[in-house]
N, C-alpha and C positions, 0 to 999 in steps of 0.2 A: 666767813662770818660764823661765829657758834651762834651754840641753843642758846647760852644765858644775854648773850647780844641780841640778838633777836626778842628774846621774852625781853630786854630790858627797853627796846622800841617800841615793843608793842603798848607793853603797861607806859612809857611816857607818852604814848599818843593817847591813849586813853586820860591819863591825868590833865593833859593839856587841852583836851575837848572838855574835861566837864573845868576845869576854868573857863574856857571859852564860853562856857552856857554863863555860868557867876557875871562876866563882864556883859557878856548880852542881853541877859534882865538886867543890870544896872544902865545899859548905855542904846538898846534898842541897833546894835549891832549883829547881824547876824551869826551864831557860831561858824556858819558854814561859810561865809568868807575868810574868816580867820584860819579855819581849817583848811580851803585851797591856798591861801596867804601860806602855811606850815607846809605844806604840801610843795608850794612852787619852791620855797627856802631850802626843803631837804633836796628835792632834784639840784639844786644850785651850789650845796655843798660836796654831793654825792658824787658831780660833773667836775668839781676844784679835787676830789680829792682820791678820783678815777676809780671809785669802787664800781663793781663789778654786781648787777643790780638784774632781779627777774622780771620776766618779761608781764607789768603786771595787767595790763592789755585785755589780759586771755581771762582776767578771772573778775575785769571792772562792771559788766553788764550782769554776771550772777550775782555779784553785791549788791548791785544797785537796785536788780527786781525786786529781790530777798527786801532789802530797807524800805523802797515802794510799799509792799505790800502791808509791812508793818509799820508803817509811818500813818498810812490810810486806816490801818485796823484800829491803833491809838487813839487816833481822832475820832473815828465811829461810834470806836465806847464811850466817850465823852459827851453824847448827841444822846440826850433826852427829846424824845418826839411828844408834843402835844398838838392839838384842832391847832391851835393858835400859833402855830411853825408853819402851817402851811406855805402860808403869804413868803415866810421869809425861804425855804425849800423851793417854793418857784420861782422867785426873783431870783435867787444866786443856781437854780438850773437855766433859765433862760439867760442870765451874764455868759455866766459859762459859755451856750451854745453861740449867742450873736456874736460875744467878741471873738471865741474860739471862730469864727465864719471871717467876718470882717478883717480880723487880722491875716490868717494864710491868703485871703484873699490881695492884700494891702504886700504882704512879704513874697508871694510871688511873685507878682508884678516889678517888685525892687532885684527877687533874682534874676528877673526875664532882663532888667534891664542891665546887672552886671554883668551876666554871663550870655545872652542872647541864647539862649538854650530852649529846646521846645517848652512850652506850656505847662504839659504833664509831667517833665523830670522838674523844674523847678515849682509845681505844685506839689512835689512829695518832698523836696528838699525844705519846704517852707513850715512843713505840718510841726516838727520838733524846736522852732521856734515861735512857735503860735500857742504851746501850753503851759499854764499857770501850773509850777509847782506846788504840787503839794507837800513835800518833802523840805521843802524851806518856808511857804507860806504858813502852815501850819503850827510848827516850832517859833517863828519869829511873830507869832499874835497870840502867846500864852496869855500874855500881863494887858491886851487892851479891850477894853470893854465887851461883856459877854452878847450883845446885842452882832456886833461887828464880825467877834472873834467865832461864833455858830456859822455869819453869812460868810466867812472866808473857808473855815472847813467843808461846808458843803460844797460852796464854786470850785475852790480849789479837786476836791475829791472828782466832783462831775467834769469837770475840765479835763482831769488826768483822764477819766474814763472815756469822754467824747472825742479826745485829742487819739488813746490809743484805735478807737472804733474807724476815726477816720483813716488813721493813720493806714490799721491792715486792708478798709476799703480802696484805698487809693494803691497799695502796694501792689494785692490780688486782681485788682480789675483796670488794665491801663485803657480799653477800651470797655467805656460802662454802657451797658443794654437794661434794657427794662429788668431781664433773668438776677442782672447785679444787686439792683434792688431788692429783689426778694429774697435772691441769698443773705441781704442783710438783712432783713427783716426776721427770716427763722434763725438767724445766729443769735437776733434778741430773743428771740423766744425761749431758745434752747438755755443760754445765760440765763435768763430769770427762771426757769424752769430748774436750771441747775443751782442757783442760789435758794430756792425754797426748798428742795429737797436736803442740800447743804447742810442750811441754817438750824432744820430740825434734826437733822442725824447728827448734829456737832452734840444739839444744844443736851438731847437724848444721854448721848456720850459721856456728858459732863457730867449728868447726874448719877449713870451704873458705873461709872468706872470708883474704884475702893484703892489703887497703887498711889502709894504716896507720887509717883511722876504721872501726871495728865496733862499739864498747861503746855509743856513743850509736845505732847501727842498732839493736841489739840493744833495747835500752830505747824505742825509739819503736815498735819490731814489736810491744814487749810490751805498750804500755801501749795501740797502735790495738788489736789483739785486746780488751784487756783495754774499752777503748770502744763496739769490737761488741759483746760480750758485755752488754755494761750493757743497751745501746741494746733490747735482748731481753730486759729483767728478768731476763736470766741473774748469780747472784752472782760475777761472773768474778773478786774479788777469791781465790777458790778457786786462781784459774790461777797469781796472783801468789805465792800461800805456796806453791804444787805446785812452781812452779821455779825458785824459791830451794831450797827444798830438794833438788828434784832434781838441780841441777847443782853442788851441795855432798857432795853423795852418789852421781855418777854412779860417782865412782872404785872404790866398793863394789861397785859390779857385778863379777860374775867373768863374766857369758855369753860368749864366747870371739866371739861376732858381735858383738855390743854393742862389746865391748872394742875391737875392730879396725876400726867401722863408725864410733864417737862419739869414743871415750877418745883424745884425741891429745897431743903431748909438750908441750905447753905450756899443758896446762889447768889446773894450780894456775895457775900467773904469771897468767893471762890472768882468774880466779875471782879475784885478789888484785886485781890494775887495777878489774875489774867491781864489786867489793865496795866499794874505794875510789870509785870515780865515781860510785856509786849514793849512798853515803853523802854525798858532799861535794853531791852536784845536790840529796839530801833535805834536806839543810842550807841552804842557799840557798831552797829552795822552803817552809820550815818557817819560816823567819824571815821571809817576806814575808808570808806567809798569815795569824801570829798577829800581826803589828803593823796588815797591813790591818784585821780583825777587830777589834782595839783602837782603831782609828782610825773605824770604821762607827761604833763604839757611843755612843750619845749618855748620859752618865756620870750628866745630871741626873735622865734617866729611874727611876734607881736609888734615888733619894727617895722612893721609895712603900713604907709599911710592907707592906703586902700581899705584895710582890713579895719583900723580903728575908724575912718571915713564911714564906712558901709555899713559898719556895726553901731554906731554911733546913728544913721538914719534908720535901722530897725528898728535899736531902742526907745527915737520919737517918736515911734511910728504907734510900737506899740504902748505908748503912755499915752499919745496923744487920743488913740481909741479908746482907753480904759476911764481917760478921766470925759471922755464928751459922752459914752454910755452913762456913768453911772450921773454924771450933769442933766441930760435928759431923761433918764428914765429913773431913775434911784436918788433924788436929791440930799434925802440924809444921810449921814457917815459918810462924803466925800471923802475926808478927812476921816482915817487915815487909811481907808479901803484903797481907793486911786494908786496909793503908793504898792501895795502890794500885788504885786504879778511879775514875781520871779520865775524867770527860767533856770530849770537846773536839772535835778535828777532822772525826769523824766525826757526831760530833752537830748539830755546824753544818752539814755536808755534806747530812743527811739533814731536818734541820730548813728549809733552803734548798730542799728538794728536795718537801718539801709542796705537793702542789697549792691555791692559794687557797684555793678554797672547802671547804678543809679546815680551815686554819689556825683559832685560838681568838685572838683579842684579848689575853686575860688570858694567855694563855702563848705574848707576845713574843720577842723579842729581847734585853730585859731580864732577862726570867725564866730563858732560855736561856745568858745571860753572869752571871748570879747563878751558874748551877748548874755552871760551865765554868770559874768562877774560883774560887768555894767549894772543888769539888773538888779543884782544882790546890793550893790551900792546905792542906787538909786534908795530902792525899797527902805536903807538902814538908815539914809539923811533923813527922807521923807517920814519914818516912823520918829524919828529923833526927835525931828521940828514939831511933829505933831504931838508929840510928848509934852515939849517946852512949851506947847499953847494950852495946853490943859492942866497945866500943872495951877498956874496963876489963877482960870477959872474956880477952881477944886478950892484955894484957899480964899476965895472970895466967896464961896459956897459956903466956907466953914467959920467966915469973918463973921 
């Protein structure tokens, strides 16, 4: 395969995601089904027509943190904090925590019951399908109401972050003692500690640095930080949501030091650059990771009742929790919150991030793309319908 074949893949995958985006505000579709949908098509062609293809395996988990981090960053800067956010900032952290509980609770129990496997290998096998993307959730509620669209970026963000906290707690500790506890307590500390310190040295940055290139400085300091931090089972994606928001909010500051120390005369325009280049590089890095992803996956594997059976009672499992939380405790916006709790980016992330001799047989890679595709599906009827019920309202509004 040459250079200009190559470059000529690359720029149509790229052309063909930002169509994918046009059809998905038009039809509440998500791009990133489409893009595993291109993804499964090219392996399928690839396999008729016996090219000879890299192992791209090796390089789907650094993509995917990379888009992570900027997918989270994206959404941050979009989050104006007022008093009057509170209410809506606790209710979608405590979604977050109960159903993120309820559900690995609910999915282990179903891998104990396929695999009879001890307790504790199929509580870590459950934790990556128990988190709400934020990498799909986020992008697929651009266009519905800003009330809804704030409580899904924060769930979604704190879900990512509580899913990965658990995630390394469950991996590090297979027998948990009291000591466990604490070691996770100062890894919070250290995290918020290391997001305050962050947030002010970025934001510091922004304003001395004079070279025409900073925004991409800016995003490689955050996201190396944000790689030590990992590197430490620290959940540094904490660092990632602290400053977006902080540097979306810095202006709020009245401290008359602060003001005169950080706040400088070009920090909107400069938050406007930054917010665009984060979103256009998450774009880029979003469309290569779901078509890799659809291209890994071997389609035939998917012929096994078991596997669409078993994935098929995850998927109630976890809708059926999503919509009886927010039915009992969150009555407004049932519609069309319920519908949103895809799995995806991060479930792959953290599913890839299993140690061997943890992994289950029976809960593949198949089983994984059953519950990451179902989902996305799900989500894109549910947003659809809910679309076509508001539309009618809207022009009875305007009758």
């Amino acid at each position: 395969m040459t250079t200009y074949t190559v470059l000529i893949i690359l720029s149509a995958l790229v052309i063909f995601s930002y169509l994918f985006d046009l059809v998905a505000s038009k039809t509440k579709l998500p791009s990133v089904l489409l893009l595993l949908v291109l993804g499964i098509g090219l392996r399928l062609l690839v396999d008729e027509l016996q090219i000879h293809t890299f192992n791209f395996l090796q390089i789907l988990p650094t993509l995917g943190t990379v888009g992570l981090i900027l997918i989270v960053f994206e959404g941050s800067l979009e989050l104006k904090y007022a008093k009057d956010k509170n209410k809506i900032i606790k209710g979608a952290f405590l979604s977050a925590l109960i159903i993120l509980i309820l559900t690995v609770g609910v999915i282990t129990f179903i891998i104990h019951q396929i695999t009879h496997q001890e307790l504790y290998i199929c509580f870590v096998n459950a934790i990556p399908f128990s988190v709400i993307s934020s990498a799909i959730a986020i992008p697929s509620v651009a266009s519905i109401n800003k009330h809804s669209k704030e409580f899904i970026i924060y769930e979604s963000s704190f879900s990512d972050i509580l899913g990965i906290i658990v995630f390394n707690f469950a991996v590090s500790n297979r027998n948990i003692t009291v000591g466990s506890f604490g070691q996770l307590a100062i890894n919070t500390l250290l995290i918020l500690l290391l997001s305050v310190i962050a947030c002010i040295t970025l934001l510091y940055l922004m304003g001395r640095l004079k070279h025409h290139i900073k925004f991409f400085l800016i995003i490689s300091i955050l996201i190396m930080v944000y790689a030590i931090g990992q590197s430490f089972h620290l959940s540094a994606l904490v660092l990632i949501l602290s400053f977006g928001l902080f540097l979306n909010n810095a202006d709020t500051i009245k401290h008359v030091w602060f003001r005169t120390t950080f706040i400088y005369k070009n920090l909107s325009n400069d938050l406007t650059q930054l917010h665009q280049l984060s979103a256009e590089t998450a774009f880029i890095i979003r469309t290569f990771f779901f078509v890799i992803f659809g291209f890994t996956m071997n389609i035939n594997q998917l012929n096994n009742f078991n596997i669409i059976a078993n994935g098929l009672i995850v998927l109630g499992c976890i809708y059926l929790i999503r919509f009886a939380y927010l039915y009992f405790f969150r009555k407004e916006n049932l519609l069309p919150e319920g519908f949103v709790v895809p799995r995806g980016l991060i479930s792959i992330l953290l599913y890839y991030n299993l140690p061997q001799h943890l992994k289950l047989v029976e809960i593949g890679t198949p089983f994984l793309f059953m519950v990451v595709l179902g989902s996305s599906l799900v989500m894109s009827v549910g947003l659809m319908f809910t679309r076509k019920k508001e539309v009618p309202e809207t022009k009875d509004a305007n009758s």
